[in-house]
N, C-alpha and C positions, 0 to 999 in steps of 0.2 A: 504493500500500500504506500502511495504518493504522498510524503510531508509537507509541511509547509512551516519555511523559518522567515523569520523578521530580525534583521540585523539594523542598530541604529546607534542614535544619541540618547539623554536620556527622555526623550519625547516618545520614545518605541516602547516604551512600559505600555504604553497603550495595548498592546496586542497582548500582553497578557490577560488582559481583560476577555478576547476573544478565543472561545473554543480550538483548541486543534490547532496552535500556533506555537510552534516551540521560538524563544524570545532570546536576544542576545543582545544587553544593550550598554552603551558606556555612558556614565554622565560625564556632559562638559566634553564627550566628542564633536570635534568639525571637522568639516570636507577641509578648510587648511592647512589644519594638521596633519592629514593621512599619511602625507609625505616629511611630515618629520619625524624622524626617527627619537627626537628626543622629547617628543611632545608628551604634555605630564600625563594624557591620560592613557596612551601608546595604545590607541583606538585601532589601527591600523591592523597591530600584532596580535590583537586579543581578538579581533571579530576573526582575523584568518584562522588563528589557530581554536579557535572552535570547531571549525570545519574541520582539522583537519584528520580528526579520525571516521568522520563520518561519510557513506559512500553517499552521494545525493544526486546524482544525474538525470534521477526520473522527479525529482523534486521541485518545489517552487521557494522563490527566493525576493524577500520584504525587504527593500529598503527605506528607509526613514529616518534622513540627514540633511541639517542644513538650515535649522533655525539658529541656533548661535553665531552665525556666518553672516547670514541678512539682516539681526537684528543689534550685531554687535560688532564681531570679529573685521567684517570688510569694511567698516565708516571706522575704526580703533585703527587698522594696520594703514590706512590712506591714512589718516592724520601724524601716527607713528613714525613712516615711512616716506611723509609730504609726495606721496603718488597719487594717481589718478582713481577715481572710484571702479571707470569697467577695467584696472587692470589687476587690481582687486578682487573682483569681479569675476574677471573670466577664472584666474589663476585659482580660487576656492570653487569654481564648477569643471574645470581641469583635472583637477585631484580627486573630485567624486566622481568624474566619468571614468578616469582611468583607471579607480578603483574598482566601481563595477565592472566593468569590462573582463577586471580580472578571474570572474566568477561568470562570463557570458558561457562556455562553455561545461561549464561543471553540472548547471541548471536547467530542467526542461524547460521552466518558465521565469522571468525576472519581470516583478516588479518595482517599479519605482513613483514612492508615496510622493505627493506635493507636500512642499516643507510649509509646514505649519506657520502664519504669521505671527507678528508679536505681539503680546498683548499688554506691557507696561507703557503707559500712557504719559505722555510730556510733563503733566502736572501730578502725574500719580506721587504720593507722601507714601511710599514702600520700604520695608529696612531688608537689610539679607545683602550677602555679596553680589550676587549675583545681580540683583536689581541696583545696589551701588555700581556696581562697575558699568553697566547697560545706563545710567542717567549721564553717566560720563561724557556718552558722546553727543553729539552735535544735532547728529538727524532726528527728523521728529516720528512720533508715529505714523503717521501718514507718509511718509517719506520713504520709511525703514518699510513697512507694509508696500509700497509699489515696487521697490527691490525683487521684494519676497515674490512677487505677483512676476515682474520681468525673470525672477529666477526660476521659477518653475513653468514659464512658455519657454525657457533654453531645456527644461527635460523634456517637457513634449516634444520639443525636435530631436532630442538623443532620443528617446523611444518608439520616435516614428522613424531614423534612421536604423536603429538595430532592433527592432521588432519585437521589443518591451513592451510591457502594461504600466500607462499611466494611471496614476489613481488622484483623478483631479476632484478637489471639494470645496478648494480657499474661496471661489466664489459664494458659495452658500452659507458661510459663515462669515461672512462682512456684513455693516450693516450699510447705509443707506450714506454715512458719510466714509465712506471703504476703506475701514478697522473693522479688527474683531469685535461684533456685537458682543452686548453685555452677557446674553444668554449661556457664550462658549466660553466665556472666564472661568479662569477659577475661582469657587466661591476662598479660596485661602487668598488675601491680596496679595501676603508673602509668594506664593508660588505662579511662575512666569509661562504654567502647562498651561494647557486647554483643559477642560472640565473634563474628567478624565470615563464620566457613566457619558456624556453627549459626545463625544469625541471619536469611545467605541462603537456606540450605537451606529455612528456614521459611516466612521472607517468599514464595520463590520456591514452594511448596507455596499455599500462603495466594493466589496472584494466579492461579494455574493453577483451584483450585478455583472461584476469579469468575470463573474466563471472558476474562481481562485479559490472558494468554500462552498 
């Protein structure tokens, strides 16, 4: 019988909410890092070497990366770096295609989730590192959210060139001034997830209409 794994950041907790998804996830992974060997969370090493005892060719393969990226990581390293936003840009979408790639043959099926937008708001009064180091930067919500939206029509063309499953939803979860509506917060303001019971719900909708559950 056909598995089905989900490798991510730590936004891919989600799939453990979903039946019949074996889950592998890193917090605080980015598609930037993949390629550094010396990155603190060594996202790279630990997703591969999960696989590597396991035979899965007749399998399906989740990936769910690249909100740390749109919502922080590429407006921090332009500013860091005094470079340009798409080289940025391209260089953190780079990393995660080439990463996938590396697993194109190992899997009957690849999917590739849309990355989650942001949900700490310009004016939000939040405490946690991670919501300090995300006020840091410059971009605004609305800003960091069109990234996010330009960064996953660049996966719809990597999955329409190599004959992946996009798993598109960001539209349906914005609201009317195009941020995440209030509905898909989380109700913890400390926590920068998406509500994690509407989120599955979705997701788990979203994989059933592929064909993927």
């Amino acid at each position: 019988m056909s598995k089905i794994y989900a490798v991510g950041d730590s936004h891919s907790r989600v799939f453990s909410k979903i039946a019949n998804i074996t889950n592998c996830f890193v917090d605080g992974g980015t598609n930037m890092g993949l390629k550094n060997p010396h990155s603190k969370t060594n996202a790279r090493k630990r997703i591969t070497n999960f696989f590597n005892d396991k035979k899965v060719n007749e399998d399906t393969l989740i990936f769910l990366m690249g909100e740390v990226d749109c919502g922080f990581v590429i407006w921090y390293r332009k500013e860091k770096y005094n470079d340009t936003l798409e080289s940025q840009f391209n260089e953190s979408l780079n990393n995660y295609f080439d990463f996938i790639l590396e697993f194109k043959d190992r899997f009957k099926k690849v999917c590739i989730c849309d990355v989650p937008p942001p949900t700490i708001g310009d004016n939000d009064k939040v405490i946690g590192e991670v919501a300090n180091k995300r006020l840091g930067i410059k971009a605004t919500l609305k800003e960091r959210t069109d990234l996010t939206i330009k960064y996953n029509n660049k996966i719809s063309e990597f999955c329409e060139e190599h004959n992946f499953t996009h798993l598109k939803y960001t539209e349906e979860i914005l609201n009317e001034d195009g941020v995440v509506d209030k509905s898909y917060k989380n109700k913890n303001p400390k926590d920068h997830h998406l509500d994690s019971d509407k989120y599955s719900k979705l997701l788990h909708n979203k994989l059933k209409d592929a064909n993927i559950i």
